[in-house]
C-alpha positions as CSV (number, residue, x, y, z in Angstrom):
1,X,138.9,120.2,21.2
2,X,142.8,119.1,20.5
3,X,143.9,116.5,23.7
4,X,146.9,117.6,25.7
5,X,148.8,114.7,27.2
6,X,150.3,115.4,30.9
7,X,151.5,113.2,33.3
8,X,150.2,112.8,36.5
9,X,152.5,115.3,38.2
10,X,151.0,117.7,35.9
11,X,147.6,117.2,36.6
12,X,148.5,117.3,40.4
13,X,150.0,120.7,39.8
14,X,146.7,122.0,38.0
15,X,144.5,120.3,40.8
16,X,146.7,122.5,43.1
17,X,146.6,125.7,40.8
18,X,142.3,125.8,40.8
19,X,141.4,128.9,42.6
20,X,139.3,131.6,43.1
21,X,139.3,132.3,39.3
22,X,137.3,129.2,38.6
23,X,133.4,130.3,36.9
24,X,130.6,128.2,38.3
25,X,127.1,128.1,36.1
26,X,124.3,126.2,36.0
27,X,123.2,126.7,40.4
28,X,126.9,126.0,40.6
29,X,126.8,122.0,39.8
30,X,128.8,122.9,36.5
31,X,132.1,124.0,37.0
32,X,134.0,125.5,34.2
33,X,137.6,125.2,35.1
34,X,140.6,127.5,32.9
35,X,143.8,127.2,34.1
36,X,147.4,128.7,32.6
37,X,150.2,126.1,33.4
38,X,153.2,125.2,31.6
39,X,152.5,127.4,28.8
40,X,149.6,125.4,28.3
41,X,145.6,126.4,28.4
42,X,143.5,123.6,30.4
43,X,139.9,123.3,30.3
44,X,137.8,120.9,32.2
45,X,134.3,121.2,32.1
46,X,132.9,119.4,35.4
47,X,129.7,118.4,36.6
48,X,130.0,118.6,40.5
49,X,126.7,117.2,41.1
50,X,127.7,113.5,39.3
51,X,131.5,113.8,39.9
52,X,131.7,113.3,36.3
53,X,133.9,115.4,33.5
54,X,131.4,116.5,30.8
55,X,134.7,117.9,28.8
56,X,138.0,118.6,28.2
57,X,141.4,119.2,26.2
58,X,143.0,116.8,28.8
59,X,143.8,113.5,27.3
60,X,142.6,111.4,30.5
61,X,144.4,108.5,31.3
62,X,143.1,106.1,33.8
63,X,145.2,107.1,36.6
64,X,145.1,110.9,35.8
65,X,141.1,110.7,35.1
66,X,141.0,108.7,38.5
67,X,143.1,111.9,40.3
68,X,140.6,114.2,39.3
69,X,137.4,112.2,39.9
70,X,139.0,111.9,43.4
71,X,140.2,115.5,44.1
72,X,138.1,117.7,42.5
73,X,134.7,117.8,44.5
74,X,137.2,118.4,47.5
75,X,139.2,121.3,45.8
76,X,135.5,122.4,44.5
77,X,133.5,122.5,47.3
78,X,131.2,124.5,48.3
79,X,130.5,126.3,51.7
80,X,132.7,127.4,54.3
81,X,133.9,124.3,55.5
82,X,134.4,120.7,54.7
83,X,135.3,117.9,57.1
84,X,136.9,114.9,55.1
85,X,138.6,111.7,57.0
86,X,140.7,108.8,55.8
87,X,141.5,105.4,57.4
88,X,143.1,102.7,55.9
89,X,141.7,99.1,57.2
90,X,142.2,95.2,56.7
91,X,139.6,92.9,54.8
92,X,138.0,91.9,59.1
93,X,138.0,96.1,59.9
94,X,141.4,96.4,61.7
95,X,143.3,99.9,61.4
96,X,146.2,98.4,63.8
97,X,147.7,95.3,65.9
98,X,146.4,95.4,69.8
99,X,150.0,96.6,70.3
100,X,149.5,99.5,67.6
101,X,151.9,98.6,64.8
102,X,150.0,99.4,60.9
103,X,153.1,100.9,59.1
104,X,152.6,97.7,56.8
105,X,148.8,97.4,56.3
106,X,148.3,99.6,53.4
107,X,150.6,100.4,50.1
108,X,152.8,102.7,49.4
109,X,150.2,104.2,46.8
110,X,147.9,104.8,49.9
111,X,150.7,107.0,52.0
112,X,150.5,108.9,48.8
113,X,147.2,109.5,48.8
114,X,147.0,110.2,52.1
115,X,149.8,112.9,51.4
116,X,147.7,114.1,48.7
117,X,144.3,115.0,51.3
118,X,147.1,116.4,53.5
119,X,148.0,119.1,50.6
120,X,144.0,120.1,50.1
121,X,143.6,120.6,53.4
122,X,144.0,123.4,55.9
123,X,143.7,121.9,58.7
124,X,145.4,118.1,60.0
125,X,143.3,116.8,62.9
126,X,144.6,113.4,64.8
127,X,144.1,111.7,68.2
128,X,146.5,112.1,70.8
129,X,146.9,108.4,71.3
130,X,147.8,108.4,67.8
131,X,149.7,111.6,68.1
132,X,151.7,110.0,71.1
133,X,152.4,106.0,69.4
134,X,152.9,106.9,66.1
135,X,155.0,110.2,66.0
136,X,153.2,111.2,62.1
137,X,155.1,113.8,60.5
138,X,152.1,114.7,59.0
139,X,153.4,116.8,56.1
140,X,153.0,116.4,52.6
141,X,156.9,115.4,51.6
142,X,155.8,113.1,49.0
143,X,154.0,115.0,46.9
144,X,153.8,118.9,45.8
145,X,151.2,120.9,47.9
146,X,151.9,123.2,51.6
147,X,152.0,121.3,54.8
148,X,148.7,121.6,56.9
149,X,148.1,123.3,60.1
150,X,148.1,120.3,62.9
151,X,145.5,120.4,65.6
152,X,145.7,117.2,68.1
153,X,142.3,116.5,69.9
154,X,142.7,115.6,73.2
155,X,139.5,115.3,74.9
156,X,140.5,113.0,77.5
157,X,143.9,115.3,77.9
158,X,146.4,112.5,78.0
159,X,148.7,115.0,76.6
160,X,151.6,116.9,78.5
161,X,153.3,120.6,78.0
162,X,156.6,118.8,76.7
163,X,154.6,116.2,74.0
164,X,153.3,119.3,72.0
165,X,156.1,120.3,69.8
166,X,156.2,123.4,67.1
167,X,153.2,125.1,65.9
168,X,150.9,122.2,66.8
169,X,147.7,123.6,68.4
170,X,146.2,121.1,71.4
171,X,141.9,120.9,71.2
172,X,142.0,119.5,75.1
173,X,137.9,120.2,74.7
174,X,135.3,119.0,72.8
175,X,134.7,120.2,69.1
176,X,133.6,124.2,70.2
177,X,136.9,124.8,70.6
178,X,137.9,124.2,67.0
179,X,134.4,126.1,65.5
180,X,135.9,129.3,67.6
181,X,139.5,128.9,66.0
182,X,137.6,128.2,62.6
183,X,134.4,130.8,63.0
184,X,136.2,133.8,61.3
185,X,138.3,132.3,58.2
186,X,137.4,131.8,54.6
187,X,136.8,128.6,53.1
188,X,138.3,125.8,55.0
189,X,139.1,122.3,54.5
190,X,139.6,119.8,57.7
191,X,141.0,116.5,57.2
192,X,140.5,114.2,60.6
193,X,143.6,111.4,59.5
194,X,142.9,109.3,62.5
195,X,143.1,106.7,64.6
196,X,139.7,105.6,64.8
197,X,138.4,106.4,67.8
198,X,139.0,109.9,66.6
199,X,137.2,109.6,63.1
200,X,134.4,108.0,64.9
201,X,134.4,110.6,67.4
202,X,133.7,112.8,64.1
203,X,131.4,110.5,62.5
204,X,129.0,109.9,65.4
205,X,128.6,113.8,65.8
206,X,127.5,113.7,62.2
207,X,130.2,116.2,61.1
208,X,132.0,114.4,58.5
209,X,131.0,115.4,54.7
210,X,133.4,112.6,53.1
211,X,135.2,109.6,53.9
212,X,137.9,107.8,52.2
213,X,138.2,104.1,53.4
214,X,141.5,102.1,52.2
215,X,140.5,98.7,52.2
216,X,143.8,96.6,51.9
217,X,144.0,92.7,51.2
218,X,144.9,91.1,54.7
219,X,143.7,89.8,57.3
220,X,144.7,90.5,61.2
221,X,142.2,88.6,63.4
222,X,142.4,91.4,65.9
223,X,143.1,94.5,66.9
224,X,142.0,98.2,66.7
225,X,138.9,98.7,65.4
226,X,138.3,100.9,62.5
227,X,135.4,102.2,63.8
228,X,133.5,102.6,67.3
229,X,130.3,103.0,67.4
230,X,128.7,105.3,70.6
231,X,125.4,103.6,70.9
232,X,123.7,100.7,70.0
233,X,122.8,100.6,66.6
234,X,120.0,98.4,64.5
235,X,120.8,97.5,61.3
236,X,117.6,98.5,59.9
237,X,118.0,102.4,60.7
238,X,121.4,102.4,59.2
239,X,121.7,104.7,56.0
240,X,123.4,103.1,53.5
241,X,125.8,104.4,50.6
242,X,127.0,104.0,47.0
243,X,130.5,105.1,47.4
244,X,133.0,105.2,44.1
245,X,136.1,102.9,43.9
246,X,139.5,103.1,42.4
247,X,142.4,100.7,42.9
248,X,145.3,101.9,44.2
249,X,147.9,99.2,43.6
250,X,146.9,95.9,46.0
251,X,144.1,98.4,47.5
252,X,140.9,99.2,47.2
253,X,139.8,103.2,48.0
254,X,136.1,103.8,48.9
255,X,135.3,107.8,48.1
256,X,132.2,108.0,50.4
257,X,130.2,111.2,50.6
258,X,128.0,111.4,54.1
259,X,126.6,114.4,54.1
């Protein structure tokens, strides 16, 4: 099989373009992927159980090879829905300063990213506190994809009529309220984007299928918490997982599957 080089835009675009034409064989952990783009025929043959390309006509470049390994078992899922959070941390387990401020924590290859999961996903979930203090656009302006639906969950409804701007939907309840919106749609992807308290909220229900952790070289000494726990927890009961890395230029990503 004659390698076709792209670029990394390109291979974005085709992770974009998979669809409902895609074959599956083999109880469906070998995808066979054929895709018309740019006057070109790609083939990828993937194995979905080991995240691992078997074969292809794409000449894979580290960073394009690393896009795909990252992106395809999310574009490739299977089942109705998929719950996938991000959170990017410091080296002591800090998303933020006491006062709030992490605009600086991560790289500028990490807001990518995180612009990237945004464009995969139907649906945007974030906390109100984080709704309120940081003001996220959450679209996907830096890269190619549609902007996601936004849902802010408000359990403790700190939330007012005027903060809820545009098509924004407001989850004042617990999680039922989301199932009803989701129970009649097709296959769905939910990205919970933060802060912490809200991803935790998430993770201690046992809802999450995948999490990406940006680990980013600094140190705060305090602050937010990346994660919080709802119950005591002994170390010995604690599952434990063997996540795949890729650097993303001072950072480190963890690509964690949960359940």
């Amino acid at each position: 099989m004659s390698k076709i080089s792209i670029t990394k835009k390109t291979a974005w675009s085709l992770i974009l373009n998979i669809n409902a034409k895609t074959k599956y064989k083999a109880k469906r952990n070998i995808i066979e992927i054929s895709e018309e783009f740019q006057k070109n025929t790609f083939q990828i043959r993937y194995n979905r159980k080991k995240n691992y390309i078997e074969d292809t006509n794409i000449n894979l470049k580290k960073d394009i090879e690393n896009l795909f390994h990252i992106f395809l078992p999310i574009v490739c899922f299977q089942g109705k829905f998929q719950y996938i959070a991000h959170i990017a941390q410091s080296l002591d387990g800090f998303i933020a300063t006491e006062s709030g401020e992490s605009k600086y924590i991560s790289g500028k290859e990490n807001l990518e990213h995180i612009h990237r999961l945004r464009a995969v996903s139907n649906i945007i979930i974030v906390g109100a506190k984080t709704y309120l203090e940081d003001k996220p656009k959450l679209t996907t302006r830096l890269v190619k994809g549609n902007n996601p639906l936004i849902y802010v969950f408000d359990p403790k409804r700190i939330l007012r009529k005027k903060d809820i701007m545009g098509d924004i939907v407001h989850l004042r309840d617990n999680l039922d309220e989301l199932k009803k919106t989701l129970h009649d749609k097709d296959k769905q992807t939910i990205y919970i984007e933060g802060g912490g308290r809200t991803i935790s909220y998430f993770m201690n229900k046992n809802i999450l299928n995948k999490i990406h952790i940006c680990l980013c070289p600094i140190i705060l000494g305090g602050g937010r918490p990346s994660f919080v726990p709802d119950k005591y927890i002994e170390l010995n009961n604690q599952k434990s997982f063997k996540p795949n890395h890729y650097h993303m230029g001072k950072d480190i990503l963890f690509d964690i599957e949960i359940n």
